[in-house]
N, C-alpha and C positions, 0 to 999 in steps of 0.2 A: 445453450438452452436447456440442456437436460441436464445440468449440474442446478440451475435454477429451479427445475421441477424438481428435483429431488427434495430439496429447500423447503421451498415459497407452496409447493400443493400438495408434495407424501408427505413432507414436514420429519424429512429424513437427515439429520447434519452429520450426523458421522457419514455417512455414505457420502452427501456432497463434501464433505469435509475430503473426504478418500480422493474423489474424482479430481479435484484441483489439486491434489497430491501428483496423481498420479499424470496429470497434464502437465503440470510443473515440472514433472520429468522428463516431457516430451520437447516441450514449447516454452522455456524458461523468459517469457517473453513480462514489460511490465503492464497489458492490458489484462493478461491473467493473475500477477500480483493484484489490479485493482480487483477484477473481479470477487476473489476470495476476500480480499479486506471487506470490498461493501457488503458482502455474505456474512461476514462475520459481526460485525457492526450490528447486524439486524438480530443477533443470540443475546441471548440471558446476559453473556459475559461482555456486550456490546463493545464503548471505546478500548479494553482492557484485549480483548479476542484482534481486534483491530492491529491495534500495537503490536502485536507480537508478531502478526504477517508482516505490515510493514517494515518491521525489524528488521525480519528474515530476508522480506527483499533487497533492503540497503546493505545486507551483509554479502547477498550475492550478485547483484548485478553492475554492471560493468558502468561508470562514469555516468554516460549519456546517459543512460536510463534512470540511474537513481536519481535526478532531475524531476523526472515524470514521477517516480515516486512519492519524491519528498513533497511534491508541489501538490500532489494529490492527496498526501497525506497532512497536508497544512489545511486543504480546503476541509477537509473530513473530520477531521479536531473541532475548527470551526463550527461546522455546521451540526454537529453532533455533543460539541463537549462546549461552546462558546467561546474557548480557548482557541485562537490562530499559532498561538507559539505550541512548536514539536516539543515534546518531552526531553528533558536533558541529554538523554543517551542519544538522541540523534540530531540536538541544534549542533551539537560540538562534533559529528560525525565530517571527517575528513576523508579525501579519496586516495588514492596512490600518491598522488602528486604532493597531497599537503593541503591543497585549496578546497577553501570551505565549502560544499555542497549549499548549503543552504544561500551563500550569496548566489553562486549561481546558478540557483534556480529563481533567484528573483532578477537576477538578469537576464533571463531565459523569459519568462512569462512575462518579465516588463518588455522584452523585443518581439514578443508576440502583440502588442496593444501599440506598440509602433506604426 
């Protein structure tokens, strides 16, 4: 809530910009990837600010998580850019194993509507 106020009513982004840094150091979790993405989406540098957390996220979170990511990051293209397809650098983004992220998270979210 007070990474939001820093934002959204001092209209301070490097400071929330810090704050989710400095969370991310604490709680490397993916609701606080979303957080900072939809934060950043809402700057001058909108889908472009966007990208580049999400980036950051699929570079470092582990399997499970970049699912949530990626799925989050599809809807957010979408609704933002009218584009559903992820930028090249991450439709082809592979995990440890080899297997494509991207199929499953839509096996993931289609077993959710199950």
């Amino acid at each position: 809530a007070y990474i939001e106020w820093e934002w959204e009513e001092n209209g301070n982004l490097e400071k929330a910009r810090a704050l989710y840094e400095r969370l991310l150091n604490i709680c490397n979790h993916p609701s606080v990837w979303i957080g900072f993405a939809r934060m950043e989406i809402s700057t001058d540098d909108g889908v472009a600010s966007m990208r580049k957390v999400m980036k950051r996220a699929v570079s470092v979170l582990p399997a499970e998580d970049k699912i949530i990511i990626i799925t989050t990051w599809r809807e957010l293209e979408q609704a933002y850019n009218g584009d559903p397809d992820l930028p090249d650098s991450c439709a082809n983004k592979e995990d440890e194993s080899g297997s494509n992220l991207i199929v499953m998270a839509k096996k993931w979210k289609q077993s959710l509507h199950d």
